[in-house]
C-alpha positions in Angstrom: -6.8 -14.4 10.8 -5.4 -11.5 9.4 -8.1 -8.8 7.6 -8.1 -5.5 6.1 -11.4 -3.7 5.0 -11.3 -0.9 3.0 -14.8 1.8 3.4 -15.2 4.9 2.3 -15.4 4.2 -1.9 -18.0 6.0 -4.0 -18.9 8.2 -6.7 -17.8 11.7 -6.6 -17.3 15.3 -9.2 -14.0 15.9 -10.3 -12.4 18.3 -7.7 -14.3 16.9 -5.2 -13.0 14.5 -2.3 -13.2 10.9 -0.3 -11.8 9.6 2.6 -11.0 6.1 2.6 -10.4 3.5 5.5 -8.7 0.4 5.9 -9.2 -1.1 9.2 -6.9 -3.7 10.2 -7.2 -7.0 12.8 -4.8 -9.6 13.1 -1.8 -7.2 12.2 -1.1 -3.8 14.1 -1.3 -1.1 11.4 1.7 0.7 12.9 4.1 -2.5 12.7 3.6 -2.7 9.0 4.4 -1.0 5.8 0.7 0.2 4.8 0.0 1.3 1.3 -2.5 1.7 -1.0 -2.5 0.9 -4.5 -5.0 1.2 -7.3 -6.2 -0.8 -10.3 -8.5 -0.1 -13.3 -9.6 -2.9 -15.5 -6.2 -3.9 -18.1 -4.0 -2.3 -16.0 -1.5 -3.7 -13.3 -2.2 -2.4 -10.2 -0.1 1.0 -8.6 0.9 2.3 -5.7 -1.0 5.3 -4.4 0.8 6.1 -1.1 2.9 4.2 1.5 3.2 4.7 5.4 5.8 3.4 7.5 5.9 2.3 10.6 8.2 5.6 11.6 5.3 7.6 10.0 7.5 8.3 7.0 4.5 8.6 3.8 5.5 8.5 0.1 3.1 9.1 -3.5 3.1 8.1 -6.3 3.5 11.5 -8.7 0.2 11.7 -10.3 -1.5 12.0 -6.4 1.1 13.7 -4.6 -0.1 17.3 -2.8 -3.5 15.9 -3.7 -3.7 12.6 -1.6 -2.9 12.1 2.1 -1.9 8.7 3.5 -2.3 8.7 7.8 -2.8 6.1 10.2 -4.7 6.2 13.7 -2.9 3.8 15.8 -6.0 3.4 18.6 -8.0 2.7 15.9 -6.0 0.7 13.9 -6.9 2.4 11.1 -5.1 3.9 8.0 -6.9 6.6 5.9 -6.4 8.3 2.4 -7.7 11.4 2.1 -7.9 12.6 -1.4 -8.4 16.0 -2.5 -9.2 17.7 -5.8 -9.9 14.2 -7.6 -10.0 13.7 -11.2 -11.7 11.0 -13.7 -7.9 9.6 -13.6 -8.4 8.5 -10.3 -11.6 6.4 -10.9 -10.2 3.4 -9.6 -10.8 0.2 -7.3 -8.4 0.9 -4.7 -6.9 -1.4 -2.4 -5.3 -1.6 0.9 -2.1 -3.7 1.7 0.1 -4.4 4.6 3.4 -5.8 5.2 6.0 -6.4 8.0 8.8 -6.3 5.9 9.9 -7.8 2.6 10.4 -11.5 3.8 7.3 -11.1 5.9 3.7 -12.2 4.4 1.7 -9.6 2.3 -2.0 -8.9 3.2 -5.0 -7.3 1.3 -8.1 -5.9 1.7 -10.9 -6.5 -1.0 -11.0 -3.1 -2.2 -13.2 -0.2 -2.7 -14.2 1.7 -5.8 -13.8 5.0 -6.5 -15.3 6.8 -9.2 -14.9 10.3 -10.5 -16.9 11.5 -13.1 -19.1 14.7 -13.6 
């Protein structure tokens, strides 16, 4: 059984900073596609940051120079460290993993983050 738990969530200034964690069993984090997304009530849910299995990371705009996607492989563990947050980024964020397009998509049952002074 495959599960992904997201830690880390919580309530924080604006400029200040979190580091989330999704930790993985049943998949190998560094096999898979990792990403996190985001989703605040009435909207559809966005990607935050992706890592690939060759380590290659991408952001969405609004995070990018801000957030840092990275994965510990002997922990089977990938993190998001976010830096300088703002109330945009109050969120429920979510971690997700996939082998490949074709291959089944896993989540994790997400962690709030909230950003407010």
């Amino acid at each position: 059984q495959v599960q992904l738990v997201e830690s880390g969530g919580g309530m924080v200034q604006p400029g200040g900073s979190l580091l989330l964690s999704c930790t993985a069993s049943g998949i190998v984090v560094s096999s898979h596609h990792m990403t996190w997304y985001r989703q605040t009530p009435g909207k559809q849910r966005e990607l935050v940051a992706t890592i690939t299995p060759d380590g290659n990371t991408n952001y969405a705009d609004s995070v990018e120079d801000r957030f840092t996607i990275s994965r510990v492989n002997a922990e089977n563990t990938v993190y998001l460290q976010m830096t300088n947050l703002r109330p945009e980024d109050t969120a429920v964020y979510y971690c997700h993993g996939r082998r490949h397009m074709l291959s089944p998509a896993y989540w994790g049952q997400g962690t709030q983050v909230t950003v407010s002074s």
